[in-house]
C-alpha positions as CSV (number, residue, x, y, z in Angstrom):
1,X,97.9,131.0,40.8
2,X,94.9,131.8,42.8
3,X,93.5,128.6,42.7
4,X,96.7,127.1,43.7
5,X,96.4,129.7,46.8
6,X,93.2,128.6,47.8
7,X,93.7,124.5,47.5
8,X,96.6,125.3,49.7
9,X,94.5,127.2,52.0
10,X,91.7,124.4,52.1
11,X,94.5,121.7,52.7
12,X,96.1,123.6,56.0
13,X,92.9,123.8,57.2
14,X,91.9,120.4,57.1
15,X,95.4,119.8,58.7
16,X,94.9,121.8,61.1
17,X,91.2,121.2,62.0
18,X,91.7,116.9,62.0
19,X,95.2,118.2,64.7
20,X,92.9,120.5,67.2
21,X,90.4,117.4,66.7
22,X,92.6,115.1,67.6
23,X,94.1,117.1,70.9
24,X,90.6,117.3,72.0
25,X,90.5,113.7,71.8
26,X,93.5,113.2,73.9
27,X,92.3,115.4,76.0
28,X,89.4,113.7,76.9
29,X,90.8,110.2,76.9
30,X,93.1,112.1,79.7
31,X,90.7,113.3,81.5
32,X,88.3,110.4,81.9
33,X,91.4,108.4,82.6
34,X,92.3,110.5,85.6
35,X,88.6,110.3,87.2
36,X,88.7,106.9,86.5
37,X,92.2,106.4,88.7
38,X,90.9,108.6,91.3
39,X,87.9,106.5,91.9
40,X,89.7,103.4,91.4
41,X,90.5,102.4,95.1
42,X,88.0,104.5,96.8
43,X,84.7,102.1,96.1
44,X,85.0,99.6,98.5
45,X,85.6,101.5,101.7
46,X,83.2,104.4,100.7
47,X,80.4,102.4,99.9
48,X,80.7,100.3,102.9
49,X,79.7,103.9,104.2
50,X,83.1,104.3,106.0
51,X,85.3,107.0,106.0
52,X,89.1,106.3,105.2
53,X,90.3,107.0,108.8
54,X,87.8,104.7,110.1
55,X,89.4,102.1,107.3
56,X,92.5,102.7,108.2
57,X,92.0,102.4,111.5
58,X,90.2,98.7,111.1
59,X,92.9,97.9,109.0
60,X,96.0,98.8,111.7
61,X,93.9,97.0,114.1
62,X,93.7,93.5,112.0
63,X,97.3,93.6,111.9
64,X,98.3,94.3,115.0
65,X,96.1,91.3,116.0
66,X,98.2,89.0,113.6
67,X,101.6,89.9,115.7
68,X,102.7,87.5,118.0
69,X,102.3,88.0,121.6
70,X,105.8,90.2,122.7
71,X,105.0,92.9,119.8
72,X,101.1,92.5,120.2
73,X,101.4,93.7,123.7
74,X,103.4,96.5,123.3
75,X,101.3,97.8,120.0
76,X,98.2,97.3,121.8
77,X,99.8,99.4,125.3
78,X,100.5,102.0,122.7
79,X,97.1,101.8,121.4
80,X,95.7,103.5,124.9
81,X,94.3,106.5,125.7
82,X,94.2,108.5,128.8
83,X,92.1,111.7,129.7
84,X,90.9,113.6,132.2
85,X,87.5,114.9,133.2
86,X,87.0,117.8,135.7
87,X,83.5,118.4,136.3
88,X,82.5,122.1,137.6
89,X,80.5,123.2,140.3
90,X,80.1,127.1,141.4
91,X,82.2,127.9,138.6
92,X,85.5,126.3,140.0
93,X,86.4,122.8,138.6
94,X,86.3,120.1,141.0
95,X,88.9,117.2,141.8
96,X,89.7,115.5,138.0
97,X,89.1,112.0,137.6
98,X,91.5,110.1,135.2
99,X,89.8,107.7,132.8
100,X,91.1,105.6,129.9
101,X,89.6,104.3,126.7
102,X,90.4,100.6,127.4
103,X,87.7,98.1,128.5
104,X,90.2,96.5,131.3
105,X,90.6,99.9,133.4
């Protein structure tokens, strides 16, 4: 009866031991599966050396090149950008000067 006992206790083992083996093994297959998708699309903007607003940016640009002229008007108008610099003197600022980003201003 004792030797029944023990083949029983050598048999759960193995069970159990090939079971945690093989959830270690999924596991890992999960893990190097989820690096893999997170480097997936990141390669050919990153070593280009850009950064993905700078991407992006290049990319929203290319399209709105490819509208036709009503809509590539009014995306490119809402492209602008308009500041204002006030230079100081004596510690008081002075008259500001508007600028804009656009070559045509």
């Amino acid at each position: 009866l004792v030797l029944i006992g023990y083949r029983a206790q050598v048999l759960i083992s193995s069970v159990a031991t090939k079971r945690s083996r093989e959830k270690a093994i999924q596991k890992e297959k999960a893990k190097s599966s989820r690096k893999m998708a997170s480097n997936a699309a990141a390669p050919f903007w990153r070593s280009a050396g850009m950064t993905y607003i700078t991407y992006s940016n290049l990319c929203a640009n290319l399209v709105r090149n490819c509208l036709k002229e009503p809509y590539k008007s009014e995306a490119l108008s809402r492209e602008k950008v308009h500041y204002t610099i006030s230079k100081w003197a004596d510690g008081k600022p002075q008259k500001p000067t508007t600028c804009s980003d656009s070559p045509e201003e």
